[in-house]
TORFIFI-897269 format. One line per 10 residues: their letters; for each residue x negated, y negated, z negated of N, C-alpha, C. Coordinates in Angstrom, 2 decimals. Example, Ala and Ser with C-alpha at 12.3 -4.5 7.8 and 13.67 -1.06 7.14 Angstrom:
<sites>
AS> -13.19,5.69,-7.80,-12.30,4.50,-7.80,-13.20,3.30,-7.80 | -12.85,2.25,-7.08,-13.67,1.06,-7.14,-12.90,-0.03,-7.87
</sites>
This chain:
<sites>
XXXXXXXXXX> 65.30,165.37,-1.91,66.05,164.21,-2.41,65.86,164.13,-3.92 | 65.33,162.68,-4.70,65.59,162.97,-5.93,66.75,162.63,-6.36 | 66.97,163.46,-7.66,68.18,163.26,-8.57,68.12,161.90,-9.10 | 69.15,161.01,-8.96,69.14,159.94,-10.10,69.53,160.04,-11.27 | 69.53,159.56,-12.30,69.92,159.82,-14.14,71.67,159.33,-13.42 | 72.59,159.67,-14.74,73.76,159.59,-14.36,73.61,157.53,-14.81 | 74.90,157.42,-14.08,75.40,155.71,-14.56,75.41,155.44,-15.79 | 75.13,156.79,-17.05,75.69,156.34,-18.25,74.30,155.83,-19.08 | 73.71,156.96,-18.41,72.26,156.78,-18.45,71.74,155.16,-18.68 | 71.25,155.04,-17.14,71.20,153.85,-16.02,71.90,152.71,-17.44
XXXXXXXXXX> 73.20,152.68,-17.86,73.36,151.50,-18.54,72.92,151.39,-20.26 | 72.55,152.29,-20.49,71.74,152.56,-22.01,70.61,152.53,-22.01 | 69.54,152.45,-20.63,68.30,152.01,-20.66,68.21,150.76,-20.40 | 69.55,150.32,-19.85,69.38,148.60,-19.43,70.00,148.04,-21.31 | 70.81,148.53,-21.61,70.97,147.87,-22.90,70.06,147.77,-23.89 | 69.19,149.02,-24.13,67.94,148.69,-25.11,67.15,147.95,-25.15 | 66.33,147.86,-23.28,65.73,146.88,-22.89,66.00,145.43,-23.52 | 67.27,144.75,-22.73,67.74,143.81,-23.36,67.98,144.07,-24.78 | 68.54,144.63,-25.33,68.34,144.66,-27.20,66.78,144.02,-27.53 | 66.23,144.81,-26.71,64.46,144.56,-27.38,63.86,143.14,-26.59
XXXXXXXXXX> 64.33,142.91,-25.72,64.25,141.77,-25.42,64.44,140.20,-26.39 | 65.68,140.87,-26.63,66.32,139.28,-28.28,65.68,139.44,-29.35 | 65.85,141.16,-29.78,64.83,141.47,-31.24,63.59,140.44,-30.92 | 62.83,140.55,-30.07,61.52,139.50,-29.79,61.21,138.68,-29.56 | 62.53,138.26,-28.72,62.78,137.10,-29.04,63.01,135.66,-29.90 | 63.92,135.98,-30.43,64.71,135.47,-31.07,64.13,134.75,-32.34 | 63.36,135.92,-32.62,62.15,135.21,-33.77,61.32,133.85,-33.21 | 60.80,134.13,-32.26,59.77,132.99,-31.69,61.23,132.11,-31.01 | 61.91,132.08,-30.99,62.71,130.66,-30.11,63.71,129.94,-31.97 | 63.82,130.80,-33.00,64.14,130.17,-34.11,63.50,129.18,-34.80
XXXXXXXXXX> 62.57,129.36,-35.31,61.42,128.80,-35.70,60.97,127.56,-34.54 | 61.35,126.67,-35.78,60.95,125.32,-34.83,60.55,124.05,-35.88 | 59.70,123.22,-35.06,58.77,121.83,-36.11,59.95,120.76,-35.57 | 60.33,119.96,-37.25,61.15,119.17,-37.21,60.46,117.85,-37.35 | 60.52,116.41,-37.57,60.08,115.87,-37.56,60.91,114.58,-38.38 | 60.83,114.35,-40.10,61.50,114.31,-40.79,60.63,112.57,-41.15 | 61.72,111.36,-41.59,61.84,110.34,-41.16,61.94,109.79,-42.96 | 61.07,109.60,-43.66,60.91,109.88,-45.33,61.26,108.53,-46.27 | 62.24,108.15,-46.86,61.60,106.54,-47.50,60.74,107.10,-48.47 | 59.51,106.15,-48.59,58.81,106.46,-49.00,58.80,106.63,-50.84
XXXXXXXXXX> 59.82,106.41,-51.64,60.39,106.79,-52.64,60.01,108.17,-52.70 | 60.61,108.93,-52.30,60.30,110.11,-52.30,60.20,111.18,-51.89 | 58.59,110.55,-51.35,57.53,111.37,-50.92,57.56,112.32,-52.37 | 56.93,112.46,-53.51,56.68,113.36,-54.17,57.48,114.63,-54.31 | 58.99,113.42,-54.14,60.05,115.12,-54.22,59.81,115.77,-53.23 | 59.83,115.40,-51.69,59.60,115.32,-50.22,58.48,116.56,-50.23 | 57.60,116.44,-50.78,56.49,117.42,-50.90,56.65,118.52,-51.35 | 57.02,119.03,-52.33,57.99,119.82,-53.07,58.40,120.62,-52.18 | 59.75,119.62,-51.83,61.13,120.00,-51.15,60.38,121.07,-49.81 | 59.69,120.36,-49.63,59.17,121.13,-48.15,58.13,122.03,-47.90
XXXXXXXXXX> 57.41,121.99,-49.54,57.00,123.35,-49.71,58.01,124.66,-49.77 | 59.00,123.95,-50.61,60.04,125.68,-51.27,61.23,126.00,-49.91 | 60.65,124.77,-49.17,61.55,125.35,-48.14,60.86,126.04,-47.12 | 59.56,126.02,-47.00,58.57,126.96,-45.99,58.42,128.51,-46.41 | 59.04,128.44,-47.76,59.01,129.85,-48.60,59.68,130.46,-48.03 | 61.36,130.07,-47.56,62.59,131.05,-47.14,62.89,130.49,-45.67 | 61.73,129.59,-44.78,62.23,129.33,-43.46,60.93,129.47,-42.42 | 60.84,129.87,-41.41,59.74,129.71,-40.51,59.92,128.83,-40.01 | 60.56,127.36,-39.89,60.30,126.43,-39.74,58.79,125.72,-40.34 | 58.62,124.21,-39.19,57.49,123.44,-39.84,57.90,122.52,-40.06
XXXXXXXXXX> 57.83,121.36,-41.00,58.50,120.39,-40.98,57.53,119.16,-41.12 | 57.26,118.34,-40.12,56.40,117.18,-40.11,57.19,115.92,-41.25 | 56.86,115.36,-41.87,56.56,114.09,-42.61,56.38,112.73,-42.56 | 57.01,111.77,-41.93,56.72,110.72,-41.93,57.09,109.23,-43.11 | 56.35,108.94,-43.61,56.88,108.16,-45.19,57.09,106.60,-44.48 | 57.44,105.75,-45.23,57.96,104.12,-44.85,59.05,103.58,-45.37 | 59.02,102.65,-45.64,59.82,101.84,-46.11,61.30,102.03,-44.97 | 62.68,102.64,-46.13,63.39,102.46,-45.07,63.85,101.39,-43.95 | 63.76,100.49,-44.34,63.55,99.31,-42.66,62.82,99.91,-41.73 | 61.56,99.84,-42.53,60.37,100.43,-41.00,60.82,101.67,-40.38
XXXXXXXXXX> 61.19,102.43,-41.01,61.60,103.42,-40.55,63.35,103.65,-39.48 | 63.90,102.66,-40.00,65.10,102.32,-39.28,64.73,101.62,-38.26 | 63.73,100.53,-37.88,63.16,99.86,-37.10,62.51,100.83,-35.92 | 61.96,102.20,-36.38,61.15,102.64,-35.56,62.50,103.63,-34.91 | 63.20,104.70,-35.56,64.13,104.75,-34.93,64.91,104.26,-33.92 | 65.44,102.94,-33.85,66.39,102.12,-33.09,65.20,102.02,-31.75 | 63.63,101.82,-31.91,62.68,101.90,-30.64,62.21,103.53,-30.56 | 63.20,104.66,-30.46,63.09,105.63,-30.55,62.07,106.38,-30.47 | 61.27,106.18,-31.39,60.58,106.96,-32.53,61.05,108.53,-32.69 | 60.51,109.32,-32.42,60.60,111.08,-31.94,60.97,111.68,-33.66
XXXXXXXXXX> 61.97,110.88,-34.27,62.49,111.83,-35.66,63.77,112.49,-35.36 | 63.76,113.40,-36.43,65.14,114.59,-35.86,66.04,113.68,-37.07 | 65.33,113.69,-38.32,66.43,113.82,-39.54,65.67,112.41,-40.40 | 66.38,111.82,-40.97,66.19,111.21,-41.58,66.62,110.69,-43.31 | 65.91,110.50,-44.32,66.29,110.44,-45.40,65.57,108.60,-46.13 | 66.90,108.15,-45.74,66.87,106.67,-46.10,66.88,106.63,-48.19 | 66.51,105.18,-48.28,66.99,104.99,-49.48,68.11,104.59,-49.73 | 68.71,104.05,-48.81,70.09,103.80,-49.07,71.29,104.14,-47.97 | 72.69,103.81,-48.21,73.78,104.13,-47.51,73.67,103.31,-46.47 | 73.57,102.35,-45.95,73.76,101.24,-45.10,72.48,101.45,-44.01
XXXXXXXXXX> 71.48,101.84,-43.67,70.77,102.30,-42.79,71.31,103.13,-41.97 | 71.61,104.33,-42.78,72.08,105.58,-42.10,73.71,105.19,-41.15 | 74.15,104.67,-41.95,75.65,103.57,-41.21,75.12,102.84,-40.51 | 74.10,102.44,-40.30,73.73,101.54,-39.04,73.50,102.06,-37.89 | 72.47,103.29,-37.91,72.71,104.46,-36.90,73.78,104.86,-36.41 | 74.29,105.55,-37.47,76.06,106.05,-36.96,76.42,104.75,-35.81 | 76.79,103.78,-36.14,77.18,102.79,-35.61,76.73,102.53,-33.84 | 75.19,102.99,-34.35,74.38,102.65,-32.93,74.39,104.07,-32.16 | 75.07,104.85,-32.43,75.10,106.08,-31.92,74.32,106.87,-31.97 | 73.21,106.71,-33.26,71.83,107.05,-32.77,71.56,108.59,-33.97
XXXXXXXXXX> 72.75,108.13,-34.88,72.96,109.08,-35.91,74.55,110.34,-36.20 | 74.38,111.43,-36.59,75.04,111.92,-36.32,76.54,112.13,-37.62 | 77.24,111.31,-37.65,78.06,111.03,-39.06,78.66,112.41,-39.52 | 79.04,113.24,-39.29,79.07,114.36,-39.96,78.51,114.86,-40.72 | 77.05,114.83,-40.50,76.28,114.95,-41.01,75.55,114.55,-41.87 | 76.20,113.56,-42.02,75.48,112.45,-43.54,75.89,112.67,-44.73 | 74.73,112.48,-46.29,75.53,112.59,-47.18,74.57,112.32,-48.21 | 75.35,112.44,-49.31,74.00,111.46,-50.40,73.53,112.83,-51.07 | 71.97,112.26,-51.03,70.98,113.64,-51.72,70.23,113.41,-52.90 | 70.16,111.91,-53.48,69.73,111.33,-54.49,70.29,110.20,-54.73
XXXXXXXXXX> 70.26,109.94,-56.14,70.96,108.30,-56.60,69.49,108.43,-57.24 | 69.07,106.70,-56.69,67.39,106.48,-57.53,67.83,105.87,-58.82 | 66.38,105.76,-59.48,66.62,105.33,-60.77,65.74,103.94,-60.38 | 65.93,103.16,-61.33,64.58,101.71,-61.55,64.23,102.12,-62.84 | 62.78,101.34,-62.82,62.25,101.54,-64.32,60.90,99.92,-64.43 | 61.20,99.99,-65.72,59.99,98.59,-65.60,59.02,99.43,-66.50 | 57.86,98.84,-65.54,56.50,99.74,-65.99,55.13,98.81,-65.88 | 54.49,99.25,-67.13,52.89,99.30,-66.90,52.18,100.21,-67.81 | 50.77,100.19,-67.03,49.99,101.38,-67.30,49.36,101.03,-68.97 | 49.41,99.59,-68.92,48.74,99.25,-70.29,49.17,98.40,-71.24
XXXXXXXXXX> 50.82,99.24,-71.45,51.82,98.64,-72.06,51.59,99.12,-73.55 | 51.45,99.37,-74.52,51.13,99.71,-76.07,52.08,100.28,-76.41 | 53.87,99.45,-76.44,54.82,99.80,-77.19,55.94,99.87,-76.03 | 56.90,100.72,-76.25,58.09,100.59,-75.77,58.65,98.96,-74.83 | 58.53,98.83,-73.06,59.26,97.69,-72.56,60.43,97.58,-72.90 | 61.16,96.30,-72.76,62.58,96.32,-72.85,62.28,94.67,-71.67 | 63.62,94.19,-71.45,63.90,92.74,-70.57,63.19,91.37,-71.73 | 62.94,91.56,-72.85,62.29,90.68,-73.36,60.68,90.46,-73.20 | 59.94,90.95,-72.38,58.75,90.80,-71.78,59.01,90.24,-70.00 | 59.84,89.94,-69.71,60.07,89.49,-68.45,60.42,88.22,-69.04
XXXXXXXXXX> 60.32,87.36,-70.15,60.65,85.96,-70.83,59.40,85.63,-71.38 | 58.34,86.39,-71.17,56.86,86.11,-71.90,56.21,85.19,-70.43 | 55.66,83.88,-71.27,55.29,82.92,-70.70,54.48,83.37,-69.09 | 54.32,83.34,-68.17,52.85,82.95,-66.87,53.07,84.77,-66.75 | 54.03,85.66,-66.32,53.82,87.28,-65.87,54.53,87.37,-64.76 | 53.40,88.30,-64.41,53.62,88.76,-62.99,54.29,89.89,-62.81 | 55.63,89.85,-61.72,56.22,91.03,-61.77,56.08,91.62,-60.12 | 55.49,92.88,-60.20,55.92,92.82,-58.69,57.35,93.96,-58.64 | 58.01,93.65,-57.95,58.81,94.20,-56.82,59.09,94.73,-55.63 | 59.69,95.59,-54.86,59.75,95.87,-54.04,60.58,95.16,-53.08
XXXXXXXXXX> 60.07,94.56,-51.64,60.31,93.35,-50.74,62.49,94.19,-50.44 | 62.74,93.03,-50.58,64.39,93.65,-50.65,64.63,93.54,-49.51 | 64.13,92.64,-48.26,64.37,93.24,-47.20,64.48,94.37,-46.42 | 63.53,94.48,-47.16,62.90,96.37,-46.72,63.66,97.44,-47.45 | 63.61,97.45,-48.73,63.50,98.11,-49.41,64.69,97.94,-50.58 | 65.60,99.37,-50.17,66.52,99.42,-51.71,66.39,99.38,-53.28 | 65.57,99.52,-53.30,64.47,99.53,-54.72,64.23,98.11,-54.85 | 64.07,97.23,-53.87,63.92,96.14,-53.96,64.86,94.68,-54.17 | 66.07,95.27,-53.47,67.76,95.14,-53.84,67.86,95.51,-55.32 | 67.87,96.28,-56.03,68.41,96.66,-57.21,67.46,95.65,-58.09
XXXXXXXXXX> 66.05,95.66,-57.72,65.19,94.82,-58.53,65.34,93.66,-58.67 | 66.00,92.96,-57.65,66.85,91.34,-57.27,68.46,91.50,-58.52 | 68.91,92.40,-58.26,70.07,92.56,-58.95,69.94,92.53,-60.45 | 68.63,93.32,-60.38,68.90,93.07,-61.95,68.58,92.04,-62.56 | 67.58,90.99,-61.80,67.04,90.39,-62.51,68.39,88.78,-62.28 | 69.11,89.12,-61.49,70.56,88.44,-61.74,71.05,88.40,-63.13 | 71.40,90.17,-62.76,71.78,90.26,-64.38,71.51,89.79,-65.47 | 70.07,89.63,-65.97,69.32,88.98,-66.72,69.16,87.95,-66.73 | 70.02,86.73,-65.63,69.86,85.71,-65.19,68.49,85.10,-65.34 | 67.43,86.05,-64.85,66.24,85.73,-64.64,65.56,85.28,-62.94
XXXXXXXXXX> 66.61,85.51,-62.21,66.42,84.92,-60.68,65.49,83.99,-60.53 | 65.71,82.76,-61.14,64.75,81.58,-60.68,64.02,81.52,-61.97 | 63.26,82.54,-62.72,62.87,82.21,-63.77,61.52,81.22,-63.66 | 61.26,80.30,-64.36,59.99,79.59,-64.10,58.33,80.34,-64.32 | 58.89,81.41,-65.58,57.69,81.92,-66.27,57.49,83.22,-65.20 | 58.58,83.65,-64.36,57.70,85.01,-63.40,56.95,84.57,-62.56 | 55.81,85.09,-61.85,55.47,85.30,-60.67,55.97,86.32,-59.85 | 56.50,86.52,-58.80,56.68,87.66,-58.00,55.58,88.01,-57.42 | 55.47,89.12,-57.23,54.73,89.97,-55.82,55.77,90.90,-55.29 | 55.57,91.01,-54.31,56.79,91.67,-53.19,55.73,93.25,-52.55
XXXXXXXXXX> 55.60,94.19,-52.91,55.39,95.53,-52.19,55.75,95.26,-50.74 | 55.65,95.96,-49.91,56.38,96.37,-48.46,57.32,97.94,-48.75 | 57.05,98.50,-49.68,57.90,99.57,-49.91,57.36,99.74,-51.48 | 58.36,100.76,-52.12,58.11,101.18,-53.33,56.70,101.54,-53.65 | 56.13,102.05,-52.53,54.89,102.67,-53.35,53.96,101.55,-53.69 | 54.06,100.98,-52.57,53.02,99.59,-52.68,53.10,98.78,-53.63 | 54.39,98.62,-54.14,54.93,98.08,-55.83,54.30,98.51,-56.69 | 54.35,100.40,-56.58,53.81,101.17,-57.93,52.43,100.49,-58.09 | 51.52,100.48,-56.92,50.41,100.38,-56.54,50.16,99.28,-57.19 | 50.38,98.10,-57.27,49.99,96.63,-57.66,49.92,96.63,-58.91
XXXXXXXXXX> 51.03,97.45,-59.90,50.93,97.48,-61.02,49.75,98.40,-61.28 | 49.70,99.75,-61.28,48.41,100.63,-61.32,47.35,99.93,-61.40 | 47.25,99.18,-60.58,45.74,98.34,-59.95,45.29,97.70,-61.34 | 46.59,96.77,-61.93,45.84,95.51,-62.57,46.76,94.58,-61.82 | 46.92,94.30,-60.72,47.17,93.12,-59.75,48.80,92.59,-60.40 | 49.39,93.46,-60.45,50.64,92.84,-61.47,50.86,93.11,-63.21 | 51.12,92.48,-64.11,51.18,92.99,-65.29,52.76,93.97,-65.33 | 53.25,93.81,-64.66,54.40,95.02,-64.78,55.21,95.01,-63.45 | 56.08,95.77,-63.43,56.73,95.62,-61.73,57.90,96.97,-62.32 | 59.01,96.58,-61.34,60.21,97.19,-61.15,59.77,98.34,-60.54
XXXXXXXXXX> 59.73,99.70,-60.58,59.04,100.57,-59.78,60.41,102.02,-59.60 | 60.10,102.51,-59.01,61.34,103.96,-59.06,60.54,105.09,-60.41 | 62.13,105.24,-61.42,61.83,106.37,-62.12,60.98,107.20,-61.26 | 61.22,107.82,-60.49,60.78,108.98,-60.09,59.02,108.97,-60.22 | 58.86,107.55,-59.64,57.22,107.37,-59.52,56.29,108.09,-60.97 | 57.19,107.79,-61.77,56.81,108.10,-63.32,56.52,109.39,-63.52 | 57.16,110.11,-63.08,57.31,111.72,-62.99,56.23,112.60,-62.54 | 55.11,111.59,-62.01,54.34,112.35,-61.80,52.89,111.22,-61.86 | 53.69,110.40,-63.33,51.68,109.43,-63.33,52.27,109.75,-65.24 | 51.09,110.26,-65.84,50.91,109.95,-67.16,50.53,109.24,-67.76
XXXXXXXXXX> 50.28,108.20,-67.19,49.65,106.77,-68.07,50.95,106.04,-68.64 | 50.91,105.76,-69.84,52.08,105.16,-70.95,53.39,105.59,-70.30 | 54.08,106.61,-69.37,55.15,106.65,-69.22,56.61,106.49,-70.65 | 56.22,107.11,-71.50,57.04,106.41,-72.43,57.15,105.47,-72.89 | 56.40,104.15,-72.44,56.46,103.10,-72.69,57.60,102.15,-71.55 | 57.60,102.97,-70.74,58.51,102.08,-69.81,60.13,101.96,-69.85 | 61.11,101.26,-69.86,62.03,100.74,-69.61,63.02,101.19,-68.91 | 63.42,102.79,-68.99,64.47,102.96,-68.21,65.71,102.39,-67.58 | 66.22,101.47,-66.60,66.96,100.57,-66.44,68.26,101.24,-66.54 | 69.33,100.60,-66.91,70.36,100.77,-67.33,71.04,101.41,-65.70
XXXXXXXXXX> 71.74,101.73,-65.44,72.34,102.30,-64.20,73.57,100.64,-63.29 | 73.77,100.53,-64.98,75.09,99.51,-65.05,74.37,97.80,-64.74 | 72.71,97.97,-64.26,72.62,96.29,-64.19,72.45,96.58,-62.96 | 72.73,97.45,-62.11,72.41,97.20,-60.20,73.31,98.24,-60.02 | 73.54,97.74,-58.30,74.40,98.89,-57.78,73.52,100.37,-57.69 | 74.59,100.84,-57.43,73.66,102.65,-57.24,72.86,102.47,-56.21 | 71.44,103.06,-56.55,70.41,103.31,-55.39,70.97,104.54,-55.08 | 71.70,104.80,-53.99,72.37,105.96,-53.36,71.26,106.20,-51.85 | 71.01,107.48,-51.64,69.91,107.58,-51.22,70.71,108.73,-50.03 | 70.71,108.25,-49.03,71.53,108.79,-47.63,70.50,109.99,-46.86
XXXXXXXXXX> 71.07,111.25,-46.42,70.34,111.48,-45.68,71.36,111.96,-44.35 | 70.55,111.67,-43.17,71.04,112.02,-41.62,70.59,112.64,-40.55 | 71.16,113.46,-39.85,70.70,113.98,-38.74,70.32,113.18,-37.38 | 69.48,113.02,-36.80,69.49,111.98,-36.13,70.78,112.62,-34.35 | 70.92,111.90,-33.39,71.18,112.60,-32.33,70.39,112.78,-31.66 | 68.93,112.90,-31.57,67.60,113.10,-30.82,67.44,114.25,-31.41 | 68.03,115.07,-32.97,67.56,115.95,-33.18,68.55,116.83,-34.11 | 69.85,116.84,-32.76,70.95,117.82,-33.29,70.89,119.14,-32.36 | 69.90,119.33,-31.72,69.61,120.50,-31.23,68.88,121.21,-31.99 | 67.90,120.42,-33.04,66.61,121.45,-33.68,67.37,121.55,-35.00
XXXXXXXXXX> 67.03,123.41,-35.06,67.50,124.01,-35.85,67.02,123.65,-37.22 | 65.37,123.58,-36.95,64.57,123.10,-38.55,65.01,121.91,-39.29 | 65.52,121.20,-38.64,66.01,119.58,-38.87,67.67,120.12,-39.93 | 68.26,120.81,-38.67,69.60,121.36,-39.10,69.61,121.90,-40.39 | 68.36,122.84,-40.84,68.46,124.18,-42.30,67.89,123.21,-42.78 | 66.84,122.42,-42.70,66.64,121.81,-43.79,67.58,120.81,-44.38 | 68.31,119.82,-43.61,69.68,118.74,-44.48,70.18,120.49,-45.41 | 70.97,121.41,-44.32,71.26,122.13,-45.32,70.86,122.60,-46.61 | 69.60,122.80,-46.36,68.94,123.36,-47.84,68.70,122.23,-48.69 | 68.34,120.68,-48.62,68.64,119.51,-49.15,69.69,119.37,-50.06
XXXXXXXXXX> 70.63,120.22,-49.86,71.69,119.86,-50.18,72.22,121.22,-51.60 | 71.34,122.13,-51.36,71.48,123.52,-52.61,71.05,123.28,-53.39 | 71.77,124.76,-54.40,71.30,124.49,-55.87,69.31,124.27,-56.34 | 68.82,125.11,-55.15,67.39,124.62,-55.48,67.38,123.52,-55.36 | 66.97,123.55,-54.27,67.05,121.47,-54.28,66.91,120.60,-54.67 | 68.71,120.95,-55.26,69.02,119.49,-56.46,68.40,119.49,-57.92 | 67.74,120.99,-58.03,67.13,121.51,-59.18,65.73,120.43,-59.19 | 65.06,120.56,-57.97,63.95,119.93,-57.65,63.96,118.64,-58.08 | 64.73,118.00,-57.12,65.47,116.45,-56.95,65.76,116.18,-58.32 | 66.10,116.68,-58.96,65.91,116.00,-60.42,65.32,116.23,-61.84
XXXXXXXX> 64.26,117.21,-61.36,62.95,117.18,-62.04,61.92,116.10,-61.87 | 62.17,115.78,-60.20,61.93,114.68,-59.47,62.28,113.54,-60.35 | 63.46,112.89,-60.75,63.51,111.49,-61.45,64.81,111.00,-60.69 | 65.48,111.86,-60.03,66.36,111.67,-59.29,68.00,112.09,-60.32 | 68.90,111.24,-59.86,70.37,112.09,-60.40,70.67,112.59,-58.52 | 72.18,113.47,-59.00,72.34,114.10,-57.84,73.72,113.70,-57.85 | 74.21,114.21,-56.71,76.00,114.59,-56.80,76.21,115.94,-56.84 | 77.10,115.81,-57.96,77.31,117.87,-57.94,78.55,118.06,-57.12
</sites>
């Protein structure tokens, strides 16, 4: 007859097992690809952000840039994003609303800046070159685009709305704005500080806009409910939200909330 090990045995070889089971687990079921929903504002910080966060996470985090409309648009025809980072408050409240977003979880991660810019400006802009006869300004389409709201606002302010001497051009998102001016195709355009932050052509020549001629570009970010299970989606809003971060975010061209 053989001897069996005692019961005490018997349950300390079953516990290690399982111990070593999770130890090996646990690593491979943490680590997970999120799939992150970008206005295209800022992409540059976005890049950054999701480098210094691959430093301290085994997460992957996919990228998708767009104008927040398009991107709210593709959402609502559910579009496979976990998290999303709008340019403004009122998107992300539209989700909430549609159930599609998770409100707890929302919260502001940037206030944008505006700036009036061109590449082949000589001297310091100010609002007295938006009164120079036959110029083209482009903007960002305000349907779409919060950047493009503030750019309408200000030019209220300035009671330049129906001016005779602008031309508009309308972007589909911020970048496409930056873009027109860069080109040649506009002589100046409303563009996001931030864009500046990382082009050296005449940046001190441009026009930092006052905060006080548009409402705050308050810049929302949300968890979606398609992607309150994934953890990568989850640490990253969190880490969005730390002292690195905001360190980033406004090296970026960004203010924060402390």
């Amino acid at each position: 007859m053989v001897a069996r090990p005692p019961a005490s045995e018997n349950m300390l070889q079953r516990l290690s097992f399982l111990f070593a089971l999770i130890l090996f687990a646990v690593p491979l079921c943490h680590a997970q690809t999120a799939t992150i929903a970008v206005a295209s504002n800022f992409k540059p910080a976005m890049e950054q952000l999701a480098q210094a966060f691959s430093e301290s996470h085994d997460h992957e985090l996919r990228r998708v840039y767009g104008s927040s409309g398009k991107l709210l648009a593709q959402i609502r025809h559910g579009a496979p994003f976990d998290a999303f980072l709008s340019a403004d408050t009122a998107k992300p409240q539209h989700l909430i609303d549609l159930e599609l977003g998770i409100k707890s979880s929302s919260y502001i991660y940037a206030i944008g800046q505006l700036a009036l810019w061109s590449p082949s400006a000589k001297t310091p802009l100010s609002a007295s070159i938006l009164k120079q006869p036959d110029i083209t300004l482009a903007i960002a389409n305000p349907k779409l685009a919060p950047y493009g709201v503030a750019a309408t606002e200000l030019l209220a302010t300035l009671q330049l709305t129906n001016a005779s001497n602008i031309r508009l051009i309308q972007g589909e998102n911020i970048n496409q704005t930056f873009q027109f001016v860069a080109t040649g195709n506009a002589d100046v355009g409303l563009v996001a500080y931030s864009q500046l932050t990382h082009h050296s052509q005449n940046i001190a020549n441009a026009w930092h806009i006052p905060p006080s001629s548009h409402a705050p570009i308050e810049q929302q970010a949300i968890l979606l409910r398609s992607g309150q299970s994934n953890s990568a989606a989850s640490d990253f809003l969190a880490y969005l939200a730390s002292t690195e971060a905001k360190a980033i975010i406004r090296r970026s061209g960004y203010r924060v909330v402390d």
